[in-house]
N, C-alpha and C positions, 0 to 999 in steps of 0.2 A: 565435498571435493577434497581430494586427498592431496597435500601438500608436501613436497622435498625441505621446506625448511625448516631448522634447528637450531636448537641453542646450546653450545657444548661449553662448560666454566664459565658459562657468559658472555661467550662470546656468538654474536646472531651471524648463523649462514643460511645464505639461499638453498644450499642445496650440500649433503656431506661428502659432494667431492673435491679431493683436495691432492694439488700438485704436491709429491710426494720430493723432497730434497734431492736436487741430482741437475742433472745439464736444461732439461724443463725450466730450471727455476734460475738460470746462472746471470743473468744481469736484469734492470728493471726494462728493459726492453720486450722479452720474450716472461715475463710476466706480468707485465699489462697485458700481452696479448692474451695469456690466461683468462684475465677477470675479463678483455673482452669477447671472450668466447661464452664464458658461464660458470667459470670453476666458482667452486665455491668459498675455497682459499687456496693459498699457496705458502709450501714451506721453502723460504730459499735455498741456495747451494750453501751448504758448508762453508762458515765464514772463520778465522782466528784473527786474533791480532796484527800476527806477523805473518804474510804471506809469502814473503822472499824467500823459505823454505818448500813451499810447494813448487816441485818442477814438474808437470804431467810428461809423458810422451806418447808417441804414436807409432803403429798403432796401439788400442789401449781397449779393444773389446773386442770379442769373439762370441758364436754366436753358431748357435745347433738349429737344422732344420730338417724339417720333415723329407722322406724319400721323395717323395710323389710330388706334393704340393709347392714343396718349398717354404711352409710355412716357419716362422720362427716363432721356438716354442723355450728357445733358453736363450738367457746371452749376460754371459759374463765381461767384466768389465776392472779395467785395475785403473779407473780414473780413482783422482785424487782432492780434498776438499777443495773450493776458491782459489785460484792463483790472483785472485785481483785485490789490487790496496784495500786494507780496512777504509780507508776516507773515503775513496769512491766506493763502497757499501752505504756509507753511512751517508754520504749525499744521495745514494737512488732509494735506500729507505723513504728517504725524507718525501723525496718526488713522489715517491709509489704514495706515500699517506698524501700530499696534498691532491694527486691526481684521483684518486681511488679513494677518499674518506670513509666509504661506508663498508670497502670491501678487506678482509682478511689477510693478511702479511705475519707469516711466523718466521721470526730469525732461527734459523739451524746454525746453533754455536759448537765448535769445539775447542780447547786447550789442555795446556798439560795438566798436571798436576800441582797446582802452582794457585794459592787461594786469592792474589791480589788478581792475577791475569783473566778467571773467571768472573771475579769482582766487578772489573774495572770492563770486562766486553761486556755483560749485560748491564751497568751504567749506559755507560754510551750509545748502545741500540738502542737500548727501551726511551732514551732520548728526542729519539729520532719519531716517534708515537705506532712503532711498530705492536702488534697486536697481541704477542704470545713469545716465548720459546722453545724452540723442540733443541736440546740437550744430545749431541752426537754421540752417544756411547758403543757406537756399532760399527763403525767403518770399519769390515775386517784384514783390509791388506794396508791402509795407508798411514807410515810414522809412526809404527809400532816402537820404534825406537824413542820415539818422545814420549813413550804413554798414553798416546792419545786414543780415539775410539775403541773399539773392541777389547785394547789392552788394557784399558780402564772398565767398559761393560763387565769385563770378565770377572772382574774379582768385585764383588758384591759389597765389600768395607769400605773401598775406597771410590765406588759409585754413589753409596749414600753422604759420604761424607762430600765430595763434590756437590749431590743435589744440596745438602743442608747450605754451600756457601751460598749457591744460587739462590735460594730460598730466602736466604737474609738480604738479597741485594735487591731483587727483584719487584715489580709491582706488577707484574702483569703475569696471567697464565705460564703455568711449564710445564712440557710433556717431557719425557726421561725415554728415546730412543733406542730399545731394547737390542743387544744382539742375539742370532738366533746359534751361534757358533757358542752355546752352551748345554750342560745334559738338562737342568731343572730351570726353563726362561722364565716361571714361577720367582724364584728364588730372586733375579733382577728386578723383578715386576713390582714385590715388596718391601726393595730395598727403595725404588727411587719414589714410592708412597708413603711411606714408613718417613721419609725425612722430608714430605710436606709437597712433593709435584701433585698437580691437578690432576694428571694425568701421564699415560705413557703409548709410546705409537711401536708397533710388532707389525712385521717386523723386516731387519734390513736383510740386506743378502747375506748368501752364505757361502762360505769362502769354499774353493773349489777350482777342479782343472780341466776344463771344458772339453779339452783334443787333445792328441797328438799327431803331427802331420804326418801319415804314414809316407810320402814321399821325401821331406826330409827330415823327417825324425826329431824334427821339436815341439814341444808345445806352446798350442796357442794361448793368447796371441804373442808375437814372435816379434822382442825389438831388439834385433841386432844380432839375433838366433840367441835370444836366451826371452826366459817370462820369469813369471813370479807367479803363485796364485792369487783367485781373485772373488768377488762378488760375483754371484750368480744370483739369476732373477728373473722373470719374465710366466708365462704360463707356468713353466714343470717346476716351479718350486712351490706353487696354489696349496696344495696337500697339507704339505709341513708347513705352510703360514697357518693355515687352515685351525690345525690341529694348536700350535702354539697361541693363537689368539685366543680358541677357547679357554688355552688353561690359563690366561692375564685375565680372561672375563671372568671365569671362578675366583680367581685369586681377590680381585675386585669384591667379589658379589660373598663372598665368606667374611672376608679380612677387613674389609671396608667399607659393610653396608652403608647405604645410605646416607655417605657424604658426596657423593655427587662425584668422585673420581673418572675419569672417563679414558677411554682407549680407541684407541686412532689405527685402524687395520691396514698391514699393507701386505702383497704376495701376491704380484701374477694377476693384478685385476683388470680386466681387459672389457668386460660389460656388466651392466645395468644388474643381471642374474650373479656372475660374480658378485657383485658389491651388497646383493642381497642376503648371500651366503656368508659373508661376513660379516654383517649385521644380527642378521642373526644368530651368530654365535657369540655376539655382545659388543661388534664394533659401534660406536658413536659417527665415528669418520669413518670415511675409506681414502688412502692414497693409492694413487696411482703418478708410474714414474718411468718405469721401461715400456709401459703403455703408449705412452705421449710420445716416446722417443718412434715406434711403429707407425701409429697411426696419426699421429698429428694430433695438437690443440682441440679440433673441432670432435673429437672423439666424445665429450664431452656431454655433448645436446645426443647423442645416441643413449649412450649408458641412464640419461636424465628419463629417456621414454619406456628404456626396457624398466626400470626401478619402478617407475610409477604405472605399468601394466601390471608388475605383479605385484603391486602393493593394491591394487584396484582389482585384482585376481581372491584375493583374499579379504578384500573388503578392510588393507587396514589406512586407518586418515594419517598416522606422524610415523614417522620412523621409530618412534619411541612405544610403538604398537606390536612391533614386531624385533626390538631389541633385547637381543639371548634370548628369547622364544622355545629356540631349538637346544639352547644347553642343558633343560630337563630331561631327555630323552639319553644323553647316556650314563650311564653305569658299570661295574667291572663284568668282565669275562664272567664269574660265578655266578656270577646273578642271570645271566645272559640264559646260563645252563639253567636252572630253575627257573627263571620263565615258560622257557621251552617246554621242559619237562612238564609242568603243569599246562601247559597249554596243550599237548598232546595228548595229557590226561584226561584233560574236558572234552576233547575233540572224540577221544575214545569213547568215552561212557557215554555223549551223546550220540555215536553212532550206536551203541547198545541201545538208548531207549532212555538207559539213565537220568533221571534230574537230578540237578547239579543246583538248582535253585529255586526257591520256594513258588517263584514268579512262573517257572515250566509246566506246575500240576496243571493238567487239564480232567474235569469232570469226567467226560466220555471216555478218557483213558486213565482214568486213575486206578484200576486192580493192575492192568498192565504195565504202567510207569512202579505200580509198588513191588509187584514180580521181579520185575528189571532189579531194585535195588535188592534184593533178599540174595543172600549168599545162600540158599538149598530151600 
């Protein structure tokens, strides 16, 4: 009987769906209602010390849909981490572990560049007996002026150096939240491994500018007739997570055999066959985030039946059956051409007659199979 549970750094889930950091996960209210739907863990909203510098506004997402259907297949967003006190954080952590003991709570931390501040927020969370850390390095429109997310992802020195504080402070799991607003996501991937994270989750949005209103001429979304760019995320960005989780799963699978590292997929997953498509390109997890915001909590027990159809399709029992599976199969362009070529080559001589393989001779036709191969 084939099974959705897993064990990723140690930590046991039901199932590797996971509330991906974002409005889903924003107080212990509406993640309780996660764990009571089915998730299999939850990364909460973006928390810092000081939250009296987060102001959000509104509106603060936009969002592309199909001609016909209406469907929404993009949606960008310029929200911003936590606006709520550290202390009320750290009192719903508390509730969420005594309510939920058995179930999954990752703090999503971010700060500046500042070694006591990262210090001193992973002290006091992991107090609280929350289960992990996922490390913000990715929020690509908010506080760039403090250094914070993506302004920090970006430059590679000062990511590992941040993971190394965490590392020393820490007792429990760290993933290192990659941004994808770089050329080599490789290049992050090794940096925040390289200074001791369990692992790392690919990937966040990507900054970008969704519209502009051709009736009055601004871009959305529109507060006060002006915007900023923002995160985008939902289906159309699938591809380019797609492709970037592969290259964190080689990067993994090269550079870190066989310490048990793991990678946490995120981009546009919206069912059971998405999340399978990134597993096997080497996801351990999958989050989902602008999902939940579409379809609601209970999206959950869907995505759980389509995984385990085509894990039952293919006859595999753990996810770990079919994890990077699929990352053998490619290779560069050049090689693509010399396949081909040989493949057209054989395809050739066996329409001549040609054997091509010791296993082809047949008795009855063997003067004629040796004809075939004689050049005159």
């Amino acid at each position: 009987m084939a099974t959705l549970e897993t064990t990723v750094n140690g930590l046991k889930l039901p199932n590797p769906f996971v509330i991906g950091s974002g409005p889903p996960g924003t107080n212990a209210n509406v993640i309780g209602k996660a764990f009571d739907e089915g998730w299999g863990a939850v990364v909460a909203k973006t928390i810092s010390l000081d939250a009296s510098k987060v102001i959000n506004v509104a509106p603060r997402y936009a969002r592309l849909k199909t001609e016909t259907s209406k469907e929404i297949y993009g949606w960008q967003n310029i929200e911003l981490i936590s606006d709520r006190p550290f202390n009320v954080w750290i009192d719903e952590f508390k509730q969420l572990k005594d309510k939920y003991p058995d179930r999954i709570v990752i703090a999503s931390i971010m700060e500046e560049y500042n070694k006591d501040a990262w210090v001193e927020i992973v002290e006091r969370c992991q107090d609280t007996g929350i289960d992990a850390f996922e490390l913000n390095f990715s929020c690509p429109h908010g506080l760039p002026e403090r250094k914070m997310g993506a302004a920090m992802g970006q430059d590679c020195t000062i990511m590992e150096e941040v993971c190394r504080w965490v590392m020393g402070a820490t007792k429990v799991p760290v993933w290192a939240k990659l941004t994808p607003n770089v050329t080599h996501i490789q290049d992050g991937c090794e940096a925040a491994l390289r200074a001791g994270c369990q692992g790392v989750s690919a990937i966040n949005t990507i900054l970008c500018v969704t519209s502009v209103d051709l009736d009055t001429l601004r871009p959305e979304p529109t507060v006060e007739g002006y915007t900023t760019p923002g995160g985008y995320s939902c289906t159309a960005v699938r591809p380019i997570a797609l492709r970037m989780v592969k290259e964190c799963a080689e990067t993994i699978r090269d550079k870190f055999p066989g310490e048990g590292r793991s990678l946490s997929a995120i981009g546009g997953v919206e069912s059971g066959k998405d999340a399978a498509q990134f597993i096997l390109l080497g996801g351990d997890t999958v989050q989902v985030c602008t999902g939940v915001m579409k379809m609601g909590y209970d999206m959950v027990t869907r995505m759980k039946d389509e995984l385990l159809s085509f894990m039952a399709k293919h006859n595999f029992e753990r996810i770990e059956d079919f994890k990077g599976h699929s990352l053998q199969f490619f290779t560069t362009h050049a090689d693509l051409v010399r396949r081909q070529a040989e493949a057209k080559a054989a395809a050739k001589a066996k329409a001549k007659g040609m054997v091509t393989k010791d296993n082809e001779w047949h008795g009855d036709n063997f003067v004629k199979q040796s004809d075939a191969l004689a050049r005159g």
